[in-house]
Structure formats: structure tokens, C-alpha cells
Backbone bond lengths (Angstrom), bond angles and torsions (degrees), N, CA, C in turn:
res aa  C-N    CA-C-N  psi(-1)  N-CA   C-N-CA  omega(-1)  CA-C   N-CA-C  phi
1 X - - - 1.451 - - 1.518 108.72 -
2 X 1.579 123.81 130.98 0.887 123.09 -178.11 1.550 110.07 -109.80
3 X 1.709 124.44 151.46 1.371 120.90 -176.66 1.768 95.84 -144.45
4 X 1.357 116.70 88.08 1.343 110.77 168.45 1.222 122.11 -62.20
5 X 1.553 116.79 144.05 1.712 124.70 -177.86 1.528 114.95 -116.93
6 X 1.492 101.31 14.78 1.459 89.73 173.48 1.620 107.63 -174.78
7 X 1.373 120.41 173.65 1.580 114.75 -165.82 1.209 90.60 -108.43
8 X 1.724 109.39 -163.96 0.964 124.46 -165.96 1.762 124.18 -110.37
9 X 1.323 77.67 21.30 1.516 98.62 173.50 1.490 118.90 -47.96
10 X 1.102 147.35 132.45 1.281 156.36 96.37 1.658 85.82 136.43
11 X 1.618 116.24 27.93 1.727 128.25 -178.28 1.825 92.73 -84.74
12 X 1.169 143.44 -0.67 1.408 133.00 -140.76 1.983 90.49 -73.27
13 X 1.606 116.04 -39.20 1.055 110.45 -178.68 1.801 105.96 -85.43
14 X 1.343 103.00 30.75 1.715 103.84 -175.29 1.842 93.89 -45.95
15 X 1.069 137.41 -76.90 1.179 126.38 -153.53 1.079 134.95 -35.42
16 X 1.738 101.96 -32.64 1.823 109.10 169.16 1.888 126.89 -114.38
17 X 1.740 71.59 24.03 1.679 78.65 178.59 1.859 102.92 -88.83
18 X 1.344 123.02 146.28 1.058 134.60 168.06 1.591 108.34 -68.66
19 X 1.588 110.89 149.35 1.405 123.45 -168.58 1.370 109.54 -139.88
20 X 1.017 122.54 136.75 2.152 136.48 174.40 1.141 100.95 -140.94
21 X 1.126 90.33 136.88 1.845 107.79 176.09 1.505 123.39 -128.33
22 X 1.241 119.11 98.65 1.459 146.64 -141.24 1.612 126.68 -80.02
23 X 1.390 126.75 38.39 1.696 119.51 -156.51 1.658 94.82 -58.20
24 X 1.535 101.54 156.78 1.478 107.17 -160.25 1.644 133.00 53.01
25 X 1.447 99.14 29.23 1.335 113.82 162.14 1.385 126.08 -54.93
26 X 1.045 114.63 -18.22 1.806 106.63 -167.16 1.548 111.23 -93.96
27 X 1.376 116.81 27.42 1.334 97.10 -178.45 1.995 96.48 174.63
28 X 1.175 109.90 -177.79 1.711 105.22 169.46 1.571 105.74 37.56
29 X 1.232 88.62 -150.40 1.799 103.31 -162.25 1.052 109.59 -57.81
30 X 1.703 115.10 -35.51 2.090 105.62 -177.42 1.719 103.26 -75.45
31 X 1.370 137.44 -21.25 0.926 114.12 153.41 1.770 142.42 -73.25
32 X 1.670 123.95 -14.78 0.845 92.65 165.14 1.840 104.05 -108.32
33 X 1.754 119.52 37.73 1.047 100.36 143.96 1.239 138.56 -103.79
34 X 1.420 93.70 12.69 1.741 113.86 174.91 1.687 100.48 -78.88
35 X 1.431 119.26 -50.05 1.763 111.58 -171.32 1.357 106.16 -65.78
36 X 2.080 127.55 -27.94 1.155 119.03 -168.06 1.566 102.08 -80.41
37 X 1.023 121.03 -28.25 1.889 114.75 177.52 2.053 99.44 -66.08
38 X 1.219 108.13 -47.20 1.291 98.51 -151.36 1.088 98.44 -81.62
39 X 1.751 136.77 -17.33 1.512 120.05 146.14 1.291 105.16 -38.26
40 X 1.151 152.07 -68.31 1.707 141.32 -160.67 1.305 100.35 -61.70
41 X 1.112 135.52 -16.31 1.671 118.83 -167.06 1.244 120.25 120.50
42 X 1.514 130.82 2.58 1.646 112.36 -132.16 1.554 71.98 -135.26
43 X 1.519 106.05 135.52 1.333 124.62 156.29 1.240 126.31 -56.52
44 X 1.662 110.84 143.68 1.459 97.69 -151.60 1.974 84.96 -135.49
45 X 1.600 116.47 140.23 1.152 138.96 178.25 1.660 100.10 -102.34
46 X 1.295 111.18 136.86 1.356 109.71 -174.63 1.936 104.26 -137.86
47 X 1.437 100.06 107.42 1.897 86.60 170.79 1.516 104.54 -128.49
48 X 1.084 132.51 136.61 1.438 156.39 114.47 1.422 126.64 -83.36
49 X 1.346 122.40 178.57 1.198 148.00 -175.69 1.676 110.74 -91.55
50 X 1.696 93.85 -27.78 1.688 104.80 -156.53 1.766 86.55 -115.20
51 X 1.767 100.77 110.30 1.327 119.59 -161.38 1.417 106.62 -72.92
52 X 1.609 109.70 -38.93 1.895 122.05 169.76 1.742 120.49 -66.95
53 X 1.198 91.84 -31.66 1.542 92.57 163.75 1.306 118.93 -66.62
54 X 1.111 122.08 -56.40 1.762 150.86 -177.75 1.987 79.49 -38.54
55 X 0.986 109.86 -89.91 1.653 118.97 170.84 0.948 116.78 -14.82
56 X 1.771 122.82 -77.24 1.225 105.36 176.08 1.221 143.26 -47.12
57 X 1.605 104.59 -55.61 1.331 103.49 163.76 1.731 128.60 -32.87
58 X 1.451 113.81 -56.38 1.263 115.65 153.33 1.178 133.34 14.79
59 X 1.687 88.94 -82.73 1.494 120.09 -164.49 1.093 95.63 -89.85
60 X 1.613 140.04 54.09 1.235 132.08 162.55 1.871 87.45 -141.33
61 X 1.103 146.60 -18.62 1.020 156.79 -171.24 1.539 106.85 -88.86
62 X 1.779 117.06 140.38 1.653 116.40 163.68 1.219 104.10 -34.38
63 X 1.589 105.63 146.79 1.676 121.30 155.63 1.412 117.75 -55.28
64 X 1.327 121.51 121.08 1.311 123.22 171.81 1.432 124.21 102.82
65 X 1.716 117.64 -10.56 0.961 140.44 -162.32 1.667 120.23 -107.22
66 X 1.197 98.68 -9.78 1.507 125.74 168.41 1.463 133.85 -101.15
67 X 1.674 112.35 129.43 1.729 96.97 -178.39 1.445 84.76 -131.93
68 X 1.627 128.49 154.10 1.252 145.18 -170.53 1.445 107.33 -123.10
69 X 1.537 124.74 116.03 1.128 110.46 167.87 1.741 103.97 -112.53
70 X 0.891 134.27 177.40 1.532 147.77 -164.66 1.508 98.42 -147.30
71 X 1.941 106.27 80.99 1.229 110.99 -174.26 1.771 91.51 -129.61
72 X 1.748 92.14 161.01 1.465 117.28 155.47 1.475 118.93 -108.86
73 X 1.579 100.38 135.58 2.293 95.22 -156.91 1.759 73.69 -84.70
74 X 1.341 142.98 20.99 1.149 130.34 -174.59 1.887 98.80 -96.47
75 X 1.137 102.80 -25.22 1.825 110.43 -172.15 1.623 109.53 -108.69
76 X 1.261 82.37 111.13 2.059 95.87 -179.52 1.202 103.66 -69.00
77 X 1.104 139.05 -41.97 1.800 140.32 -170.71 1.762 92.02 -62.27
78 X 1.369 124.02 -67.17 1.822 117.76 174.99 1.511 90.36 -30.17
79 X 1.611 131.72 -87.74 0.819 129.76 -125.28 1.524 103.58 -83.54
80 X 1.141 149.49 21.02 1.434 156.56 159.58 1.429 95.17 -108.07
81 X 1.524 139.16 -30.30 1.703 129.30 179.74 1.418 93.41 -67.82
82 X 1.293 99.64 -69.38 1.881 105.73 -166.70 1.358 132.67 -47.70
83 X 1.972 109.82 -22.77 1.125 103.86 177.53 1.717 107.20 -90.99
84 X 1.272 98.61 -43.95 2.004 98.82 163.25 1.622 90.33 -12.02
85 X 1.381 100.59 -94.06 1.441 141.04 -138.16 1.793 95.97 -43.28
86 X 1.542 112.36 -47.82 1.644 129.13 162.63 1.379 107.54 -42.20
87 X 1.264 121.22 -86.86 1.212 128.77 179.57 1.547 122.98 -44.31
88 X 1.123 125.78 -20.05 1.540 135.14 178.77 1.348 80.05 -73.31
89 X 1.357 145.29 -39.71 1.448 127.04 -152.13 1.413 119.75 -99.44
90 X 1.337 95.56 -13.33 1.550 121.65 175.84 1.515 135.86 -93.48
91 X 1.719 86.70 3.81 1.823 101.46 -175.33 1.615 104.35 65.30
92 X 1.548 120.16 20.63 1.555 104.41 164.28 1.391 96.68 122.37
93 X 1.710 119.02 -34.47 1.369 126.02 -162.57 1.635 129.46 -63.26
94 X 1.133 117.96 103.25 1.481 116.03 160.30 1.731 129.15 -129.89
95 X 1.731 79.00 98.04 2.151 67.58 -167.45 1.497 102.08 -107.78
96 X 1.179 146.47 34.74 0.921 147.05 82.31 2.117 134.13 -137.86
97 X 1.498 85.82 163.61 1.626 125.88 -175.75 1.609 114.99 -92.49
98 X 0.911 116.52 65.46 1.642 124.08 153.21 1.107 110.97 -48.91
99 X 1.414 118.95 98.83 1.373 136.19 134.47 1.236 144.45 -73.85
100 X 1.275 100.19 50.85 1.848 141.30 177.48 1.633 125.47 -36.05
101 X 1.895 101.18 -56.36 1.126 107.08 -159.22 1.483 136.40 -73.29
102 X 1.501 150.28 106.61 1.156 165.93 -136.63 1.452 119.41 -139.85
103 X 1.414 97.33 149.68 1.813 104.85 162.49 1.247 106.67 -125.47
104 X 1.139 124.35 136.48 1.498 123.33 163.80 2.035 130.68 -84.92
105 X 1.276 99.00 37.28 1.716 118.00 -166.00 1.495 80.53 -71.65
106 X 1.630 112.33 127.05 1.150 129.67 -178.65 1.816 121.81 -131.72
107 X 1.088 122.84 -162.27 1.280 127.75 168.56 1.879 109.00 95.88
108 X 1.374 112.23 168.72 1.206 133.08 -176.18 1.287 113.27 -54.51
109 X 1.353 131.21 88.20 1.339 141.50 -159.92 1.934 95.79 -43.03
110 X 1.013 122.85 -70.05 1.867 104.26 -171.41 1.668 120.23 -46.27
111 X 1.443 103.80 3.42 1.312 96.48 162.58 1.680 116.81 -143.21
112 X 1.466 103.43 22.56 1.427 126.08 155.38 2.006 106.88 -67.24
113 X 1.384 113.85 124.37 1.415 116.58 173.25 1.557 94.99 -74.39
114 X 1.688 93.92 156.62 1.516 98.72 172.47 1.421 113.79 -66.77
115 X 1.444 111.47 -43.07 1.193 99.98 -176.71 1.776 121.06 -50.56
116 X 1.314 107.70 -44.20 1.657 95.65 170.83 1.690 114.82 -66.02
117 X 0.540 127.74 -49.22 1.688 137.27 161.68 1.490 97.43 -12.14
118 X 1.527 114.48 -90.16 1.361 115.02 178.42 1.780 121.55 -49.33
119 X 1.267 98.39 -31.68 1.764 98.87 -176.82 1.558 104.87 -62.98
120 X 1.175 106.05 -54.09 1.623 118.03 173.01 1.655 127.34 -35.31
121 X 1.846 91.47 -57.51 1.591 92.45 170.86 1.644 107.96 -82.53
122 X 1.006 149.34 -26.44 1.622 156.10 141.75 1.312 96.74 2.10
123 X 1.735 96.89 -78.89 1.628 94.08 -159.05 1.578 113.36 -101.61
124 X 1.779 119.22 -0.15 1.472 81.18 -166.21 1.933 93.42 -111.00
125 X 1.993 104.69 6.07 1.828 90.09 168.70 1.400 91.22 -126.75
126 X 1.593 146.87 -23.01 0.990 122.09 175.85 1.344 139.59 -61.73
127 X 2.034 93.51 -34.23 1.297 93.93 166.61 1.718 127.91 -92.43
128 X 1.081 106.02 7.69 1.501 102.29 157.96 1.512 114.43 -80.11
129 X 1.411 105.24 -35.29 1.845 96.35 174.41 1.526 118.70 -83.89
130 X 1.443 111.09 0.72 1.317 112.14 159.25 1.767 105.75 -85.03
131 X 1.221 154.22 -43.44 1.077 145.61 117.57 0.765 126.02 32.72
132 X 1.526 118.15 -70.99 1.337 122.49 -151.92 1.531 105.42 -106.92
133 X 1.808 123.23 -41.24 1.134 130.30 163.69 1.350 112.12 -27.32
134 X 1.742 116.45 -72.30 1.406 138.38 -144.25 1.851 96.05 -87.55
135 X 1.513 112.01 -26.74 1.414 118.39 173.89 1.533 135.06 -64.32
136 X 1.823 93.35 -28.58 1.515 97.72 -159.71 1.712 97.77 -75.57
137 X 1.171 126.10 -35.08 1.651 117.28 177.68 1.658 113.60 -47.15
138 X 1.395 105.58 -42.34 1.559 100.87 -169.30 1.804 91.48 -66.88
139 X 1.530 114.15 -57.56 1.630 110.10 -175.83 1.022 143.32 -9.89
140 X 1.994 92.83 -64.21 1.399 124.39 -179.69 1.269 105.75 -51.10
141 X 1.230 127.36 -51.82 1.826 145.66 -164.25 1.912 86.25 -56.75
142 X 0.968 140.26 -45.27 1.767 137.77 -158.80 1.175 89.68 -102.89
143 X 1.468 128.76 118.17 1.452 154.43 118.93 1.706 102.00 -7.30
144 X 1.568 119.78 111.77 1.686 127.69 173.77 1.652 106.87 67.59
145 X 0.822 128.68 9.98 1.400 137.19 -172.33 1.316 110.99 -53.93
146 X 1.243 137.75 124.55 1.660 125.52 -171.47 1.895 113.20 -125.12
147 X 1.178 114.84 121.72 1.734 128.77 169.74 1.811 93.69 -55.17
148 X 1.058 102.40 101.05 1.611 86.04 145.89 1.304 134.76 -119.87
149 X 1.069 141.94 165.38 1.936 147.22 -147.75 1.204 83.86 -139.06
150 X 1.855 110.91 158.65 1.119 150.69 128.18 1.149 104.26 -86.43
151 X 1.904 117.36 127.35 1.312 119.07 173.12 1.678 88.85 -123.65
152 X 0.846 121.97 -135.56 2.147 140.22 -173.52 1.086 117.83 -162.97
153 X 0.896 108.22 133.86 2.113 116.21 165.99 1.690 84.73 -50.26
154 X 1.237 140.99 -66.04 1.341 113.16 156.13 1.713 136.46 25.13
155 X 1.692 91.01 -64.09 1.551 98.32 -161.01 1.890 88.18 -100.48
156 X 1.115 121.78 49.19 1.508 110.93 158.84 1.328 113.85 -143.23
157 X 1.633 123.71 -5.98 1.440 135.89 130.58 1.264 125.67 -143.23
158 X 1.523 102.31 144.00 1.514 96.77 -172.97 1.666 113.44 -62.69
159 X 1.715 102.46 145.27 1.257 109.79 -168.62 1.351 109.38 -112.42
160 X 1.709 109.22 129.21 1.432 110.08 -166.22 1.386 108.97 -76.41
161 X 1.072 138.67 161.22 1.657 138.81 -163.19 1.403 102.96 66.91
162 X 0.876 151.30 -29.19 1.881 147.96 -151.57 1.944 88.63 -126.55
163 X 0.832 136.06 -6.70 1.751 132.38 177.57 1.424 107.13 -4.60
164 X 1.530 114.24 -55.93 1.724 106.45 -153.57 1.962 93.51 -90.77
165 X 1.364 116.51 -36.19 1.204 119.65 175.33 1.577 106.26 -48.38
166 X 1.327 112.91 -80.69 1.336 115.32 166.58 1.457 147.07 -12.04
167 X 1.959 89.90 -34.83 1.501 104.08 -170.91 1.722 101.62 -89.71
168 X 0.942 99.56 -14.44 1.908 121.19 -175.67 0.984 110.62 -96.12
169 X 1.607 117.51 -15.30 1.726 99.98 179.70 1.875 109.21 -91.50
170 X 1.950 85.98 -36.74 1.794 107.51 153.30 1.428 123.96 -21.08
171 X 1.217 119.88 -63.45 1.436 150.62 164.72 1.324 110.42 -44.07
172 X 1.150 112.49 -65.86 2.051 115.38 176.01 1.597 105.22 -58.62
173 X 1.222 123.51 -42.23 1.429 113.58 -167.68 1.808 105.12 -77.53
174 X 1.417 110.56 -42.22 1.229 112.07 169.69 1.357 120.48 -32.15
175 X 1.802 107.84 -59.06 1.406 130.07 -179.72 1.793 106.72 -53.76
176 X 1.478 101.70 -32.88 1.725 93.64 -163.17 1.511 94.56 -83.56
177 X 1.753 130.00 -30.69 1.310 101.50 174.04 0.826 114.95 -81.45
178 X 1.734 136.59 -34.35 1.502 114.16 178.27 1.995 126.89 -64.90
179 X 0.983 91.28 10.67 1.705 89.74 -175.02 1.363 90.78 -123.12
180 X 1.324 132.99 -15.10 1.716 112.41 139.68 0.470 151.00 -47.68
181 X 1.963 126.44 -28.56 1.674 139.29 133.91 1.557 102.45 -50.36
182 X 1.197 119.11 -63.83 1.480 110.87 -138.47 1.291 111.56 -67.91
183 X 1.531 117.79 -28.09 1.526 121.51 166.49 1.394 128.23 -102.26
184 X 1.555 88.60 34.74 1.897 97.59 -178.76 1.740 104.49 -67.37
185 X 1.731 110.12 -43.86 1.138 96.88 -177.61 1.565 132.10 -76.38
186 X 1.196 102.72 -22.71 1.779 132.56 165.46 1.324 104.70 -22.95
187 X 1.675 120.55 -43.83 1.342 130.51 -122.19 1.469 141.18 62.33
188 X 1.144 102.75 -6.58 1.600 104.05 166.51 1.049 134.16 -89.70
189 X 1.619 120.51 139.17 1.795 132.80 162.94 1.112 106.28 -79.58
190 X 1.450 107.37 151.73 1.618 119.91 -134.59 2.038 68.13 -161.29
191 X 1.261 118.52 102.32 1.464 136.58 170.08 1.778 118.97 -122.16
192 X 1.017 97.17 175.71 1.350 117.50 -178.72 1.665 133.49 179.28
193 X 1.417 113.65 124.94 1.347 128.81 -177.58 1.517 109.10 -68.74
194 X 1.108 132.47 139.80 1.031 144.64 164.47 1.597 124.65 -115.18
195 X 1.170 117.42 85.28 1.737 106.54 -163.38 1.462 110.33 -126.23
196 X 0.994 108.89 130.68 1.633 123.82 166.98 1.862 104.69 -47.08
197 X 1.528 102.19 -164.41 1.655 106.53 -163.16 1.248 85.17 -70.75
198 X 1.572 109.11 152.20 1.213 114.62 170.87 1.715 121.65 -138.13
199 X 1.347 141.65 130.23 1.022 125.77 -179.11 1.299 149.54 -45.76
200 X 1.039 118.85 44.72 1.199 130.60 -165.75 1.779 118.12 -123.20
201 X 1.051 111.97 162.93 1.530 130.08 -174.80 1.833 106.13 -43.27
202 X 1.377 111.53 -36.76 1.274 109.28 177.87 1.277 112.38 -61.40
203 X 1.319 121.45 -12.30 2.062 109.30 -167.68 1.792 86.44 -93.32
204 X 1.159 132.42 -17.31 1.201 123.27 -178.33 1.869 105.80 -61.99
205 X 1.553 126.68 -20.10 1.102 116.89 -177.03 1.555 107.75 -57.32
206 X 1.592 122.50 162.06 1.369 130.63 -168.15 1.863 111.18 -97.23
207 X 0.953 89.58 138.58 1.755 83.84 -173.52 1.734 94.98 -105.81
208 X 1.689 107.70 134.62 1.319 143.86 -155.16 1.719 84.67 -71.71
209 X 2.179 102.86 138.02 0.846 87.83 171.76 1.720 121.58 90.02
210 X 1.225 125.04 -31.32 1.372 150.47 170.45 1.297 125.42 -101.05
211 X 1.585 123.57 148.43 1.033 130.25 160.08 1.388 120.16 -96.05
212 X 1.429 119.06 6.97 1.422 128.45 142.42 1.637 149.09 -102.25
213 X 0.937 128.24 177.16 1.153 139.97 162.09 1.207 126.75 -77.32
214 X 1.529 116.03 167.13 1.181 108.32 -170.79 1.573 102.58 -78.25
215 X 1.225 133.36 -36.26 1.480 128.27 -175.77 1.326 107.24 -61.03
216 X 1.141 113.02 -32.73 1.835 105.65 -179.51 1.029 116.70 -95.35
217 X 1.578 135.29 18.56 1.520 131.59 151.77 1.498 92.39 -102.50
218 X 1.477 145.27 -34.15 1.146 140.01 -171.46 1.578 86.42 -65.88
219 X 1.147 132.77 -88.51 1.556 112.95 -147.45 1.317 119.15 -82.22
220 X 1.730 119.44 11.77 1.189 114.90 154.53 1.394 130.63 -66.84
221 X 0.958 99.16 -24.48 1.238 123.68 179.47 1.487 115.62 -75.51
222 X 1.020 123.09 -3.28 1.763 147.93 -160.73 1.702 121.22 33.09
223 X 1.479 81.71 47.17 1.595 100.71 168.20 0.923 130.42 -73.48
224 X 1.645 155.77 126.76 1.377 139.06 173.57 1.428 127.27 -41.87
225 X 1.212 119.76 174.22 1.397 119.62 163.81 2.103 99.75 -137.93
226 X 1.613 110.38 133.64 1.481 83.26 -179.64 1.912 87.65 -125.46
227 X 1.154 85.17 163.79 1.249 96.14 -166.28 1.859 122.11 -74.84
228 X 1.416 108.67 150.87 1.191 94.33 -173.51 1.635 133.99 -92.26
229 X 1.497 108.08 36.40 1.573 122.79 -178.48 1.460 81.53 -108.60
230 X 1.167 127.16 -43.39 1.788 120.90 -176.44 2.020 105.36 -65.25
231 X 1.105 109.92 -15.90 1.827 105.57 173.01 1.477 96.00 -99.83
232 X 0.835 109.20 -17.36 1.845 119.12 176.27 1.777 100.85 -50.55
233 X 1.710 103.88 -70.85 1.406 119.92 -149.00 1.767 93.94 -79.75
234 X 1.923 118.38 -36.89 1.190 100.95 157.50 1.702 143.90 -69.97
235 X 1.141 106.56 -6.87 1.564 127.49 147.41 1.621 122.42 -24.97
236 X 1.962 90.96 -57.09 1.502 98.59 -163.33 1.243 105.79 -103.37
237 X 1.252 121.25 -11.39 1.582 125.32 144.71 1.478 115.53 -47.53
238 X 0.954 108.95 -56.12 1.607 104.35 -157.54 1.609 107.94 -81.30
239 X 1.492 118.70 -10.81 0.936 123.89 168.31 1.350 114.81 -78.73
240 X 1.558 131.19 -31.31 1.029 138.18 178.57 1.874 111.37 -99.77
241 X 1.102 109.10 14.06 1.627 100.72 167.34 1.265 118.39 -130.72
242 X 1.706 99.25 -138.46 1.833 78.13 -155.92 1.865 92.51 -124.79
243 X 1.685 117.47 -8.30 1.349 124.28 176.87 1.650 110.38 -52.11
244 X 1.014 117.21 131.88 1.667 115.59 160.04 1.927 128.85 -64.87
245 X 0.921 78.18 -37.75 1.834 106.15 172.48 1.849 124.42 -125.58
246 X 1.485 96.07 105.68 1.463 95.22 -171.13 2.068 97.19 -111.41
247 X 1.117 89.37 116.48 1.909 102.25 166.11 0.997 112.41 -69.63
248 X 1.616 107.66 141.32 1.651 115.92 159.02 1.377 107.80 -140.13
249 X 1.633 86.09 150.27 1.712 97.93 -174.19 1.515 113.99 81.04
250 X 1.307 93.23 166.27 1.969 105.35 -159.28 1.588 100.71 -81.46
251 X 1.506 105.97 -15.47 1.909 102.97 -164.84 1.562 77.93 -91.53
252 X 1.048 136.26 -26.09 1.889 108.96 -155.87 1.435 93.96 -102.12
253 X 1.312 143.82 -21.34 1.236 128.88 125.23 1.219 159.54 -46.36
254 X 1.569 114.25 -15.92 0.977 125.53 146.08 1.174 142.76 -75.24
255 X 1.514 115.45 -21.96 1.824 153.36 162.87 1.586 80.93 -67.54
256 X 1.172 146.15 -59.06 1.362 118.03 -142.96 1.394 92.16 -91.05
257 X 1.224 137.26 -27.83 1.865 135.85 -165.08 2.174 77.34 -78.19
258 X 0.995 114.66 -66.46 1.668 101.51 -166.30 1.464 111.04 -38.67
259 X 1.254 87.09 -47.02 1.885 92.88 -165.34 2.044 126.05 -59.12
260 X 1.616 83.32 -32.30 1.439 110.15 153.37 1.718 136.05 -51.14
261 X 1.765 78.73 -60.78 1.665 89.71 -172.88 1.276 125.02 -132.37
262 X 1.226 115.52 3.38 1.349 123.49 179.57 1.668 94.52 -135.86
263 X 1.318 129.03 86.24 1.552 128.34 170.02 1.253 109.68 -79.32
264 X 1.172 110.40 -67.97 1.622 117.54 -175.07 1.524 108.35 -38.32
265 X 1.661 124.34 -47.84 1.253 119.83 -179.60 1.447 125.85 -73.56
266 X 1.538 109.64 -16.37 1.727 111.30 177.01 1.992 97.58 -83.89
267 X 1.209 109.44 -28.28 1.749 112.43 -176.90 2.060 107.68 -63.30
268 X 1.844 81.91 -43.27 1.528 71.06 171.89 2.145 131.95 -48.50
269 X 1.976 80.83 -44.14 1.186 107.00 -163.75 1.478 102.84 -56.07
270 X 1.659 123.35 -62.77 1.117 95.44 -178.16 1.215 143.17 -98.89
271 X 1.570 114.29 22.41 1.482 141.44 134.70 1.612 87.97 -11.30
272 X 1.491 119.85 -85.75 1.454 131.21 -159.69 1.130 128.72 -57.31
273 X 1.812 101.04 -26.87 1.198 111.96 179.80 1.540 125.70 95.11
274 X 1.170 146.28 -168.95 1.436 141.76 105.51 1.209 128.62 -87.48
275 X 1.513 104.71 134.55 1.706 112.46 -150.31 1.868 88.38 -108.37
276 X 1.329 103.37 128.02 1.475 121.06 -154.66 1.596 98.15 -76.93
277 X 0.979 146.64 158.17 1.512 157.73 -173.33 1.493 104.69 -90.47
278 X 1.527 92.91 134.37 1.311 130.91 -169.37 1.374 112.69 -74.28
């Protein structure tokens, strides 16, 4: 289902305006990486599920410079209407594909329901490889055009309590290096974010098993939180360089120096776990 939020006002140079198209736009990181593109100029495609979000975000963006779709990255038919429907507005243009959208459904997988289990892998690796499948035709069409992913400090060791999240964020990073070969000749960059906890609406999901959330075992734990205009500005880095995997924040850098060089001591670590707040 599509719900446009804006005309075609001030599109007259549509042909050489730059275009991104944002799943999980309405809120967290796809929203403020929707305001950091459209500071540069570049038209910005926005789909979620969550139709008021989709809006808000919006209404934080230039007039005219915004289109809203009201998609699930779970339904390929949305996501072949919506990008048409994008690209009709863009003179053809998509140089990049944010593959944004996530749930953060967490907790100790033997007492994770299947049903979240499957919802989890659904939306946070199927629908990036629906993404990327149904994406690469529009891609190919834009000269340097780059896929980019949300992956997790997550996806550089598996994280005890988060298992099925983890195994899905695993999965996206996998996907972002192997489709860095595979569409080398295509012309496309084939990227990916790598970010520690981040402030956003996703840590509000509930961890299985708990009377908390994910934000309140993350900073009980006296974990950071970094903000999401800082995954914003590494966004437009990673779109513009030449790394496959760009980190953010002090925890997904610090996960990657352990994971490197201190194994035995991150194995201990999550042996223990994170022990949820009292």
C-alpha cells in the first residue's frame, strides 16, 4: 500500500537530483538518515509499516522532497509498487537503497515463542534480501549507486540473550560482503553500518523472559547509548567510501578489538551474559 506525502514540487531538476529510499523511515536511524541526505539535496523515499511515523518524519524534511510509502519489507509486490512509484518521481533515479528496517524482539531463545522467532527472521534478514533481490534492477539503472544495510555490533559476535537477533544481523553482514563481489561488476556498492546500542525506539523492544526492555538491560549494564544523527553522518560516509563495514559507537568498537584479540575474554563475557537491572 502506498501513501504519498508530498508533490512534485521543486522535482523540475528531478533528473539530476540524487535519490535514497529508506525502509524504517518513520522513526530511529531511517529517520535521521532521511534529514542527513536531504540536508545535501537528495530526495528522500520513506516506507514503514507505521503510517504516523512515515508523517512525521516527513514533516521534518524540505517541502516537496519527500514521498511516504506505508510498506511491509515482508511483501515483495509493496516493494516492486513503491519503488516503481519512487523512481517515476526521480526520472529513473536510485542511487541509494537503505535497507534499514528491523525489530529488536529479543531474549533467551528457549523461551523465545516461535512465533517471534520467525517474525524476527521475516523482517530483520528476509526483508533485507527482499531489498536487495527486488532492488538491484532499479540500482543497476543509477551510475555508483550503493545498497546499504543495517547490520549490529551484534553481527561481529554472537550475542547471548539476543541469539535469533544476532543470527539475522550475521546474515545481513554476510549478505553485504558477498554482494560486494557479486555486484562489483553491476556497478554497485554493496555497504553496511555496523552500530553498537543505539537510541532509538528499537531498544524499547522487550527482552523474553524479563520484566525489561532492551534499553534497560543495555544501560544497566553501563553500556553506552550513541546517538542516532552520529549513524546518520556514518550513513553518508559509508555511502561515500570505500570500507564495507563502517562501526559506530564505543561498544561496536570495542566488540570488534575483543573479537579480534581478546576471544577467550569476550567468550567468557557472554558465558555471563548481561545481567538485567534490578
Amino acid at each position: 500500500m502506498r501513501d504519498d506525502a508530498s508533490h512534485d514540487k521543486g522535482m523540475e531538476s528531478g533528473m539530476t537530483t540524487k535519490a535514497i529510499f529508506i525502509t524504517g523511515g518513520g522513526s530511529g536511524i531511517g529517520r535521521a538518515v532521511a534529514q542527513r541526505f536531504a540536508r545535501e539535496g537528495w530526495r528522500v523515499g520513506l516506507a514503514d509499516v507505521n503510517a504516523a511515523g512515515l508523517a512525521e518524519t516527513a514533516a521534518t524534511l524540505p517541502a516537496g522532497m519527500a514521498d511516504t510509502y506505508v510498506m511491509d519489507v515482508r511483501d515483495r509486490d509493496a516493494w516492486r509498487a513503491n519503488l516503481d512509484a519512487f523512481t517515476a518521481k526521480t526520472g529513473g533515479r536510485l542511487d541509494v537503497l537503505f535497507n534499514n528496517a528491523g525489530i529488536g524482539t529479543g531474549g533467551p531463545i528457549a523461551q523465545m515463542s516461535f512465533d517471534d522467532m520467525d517474525r524476527v527472521v521475516a523482517i530483520n534478514l528476509m526483508g533485507v534480501l527482499n531489498g536487495a533481490k527486488i532492488g538491484h534492477a532499479y540500482l543497476a539503472k543509477t551510475p555508483g549507486s550503493c545498497l546499504l544495510n543495517t547490520a549490529s555490533a551484534s553481527a561481529i559476535y554472537g550475542t547471548s540473550g539476543l541469539v535469533v537477533y544476532s543470527a539475522t544481523k550475521f546474515g545481513v553482514r554476510a549478505l553485504t560482503e558477498g554482494l560486494d563481489g557479486e555486484w562489483f561488476a553491476d556497478g554497485i556498492k554493496v555497504r553496511d553500518l555496523v552500530p553498537g546500542f543505539i537510541d532509538t525506539p528499537l531498544l524499547d523492544g522487550a527482552v523474553e523472559g524479563s520484566n525489561h526492555n532492551i534499553r534497560e538491560v543495555v544501560t544497566g549494564a553501563g553500556l553506552e547509548l550513541t546517538s542516532a544523527a552520529d549513524v546518520a553522518d556514518a550513513a553518508w560516509a559509508a555511502v561515500h567510501g570505500d570500507a564495507v563495514h563502517t562501526y559506530v559507537g564505543k561498544t561496536a568498537h570495542r566488540l570488534k578489538f575483543a573479537a579480534r584479540w581478546l576471544p577467550k575474554q569476550i567468550r567468557k563475557q557472554m558465558r555471563r551474559g548481561i545481567a538485567a537491572p534490578q
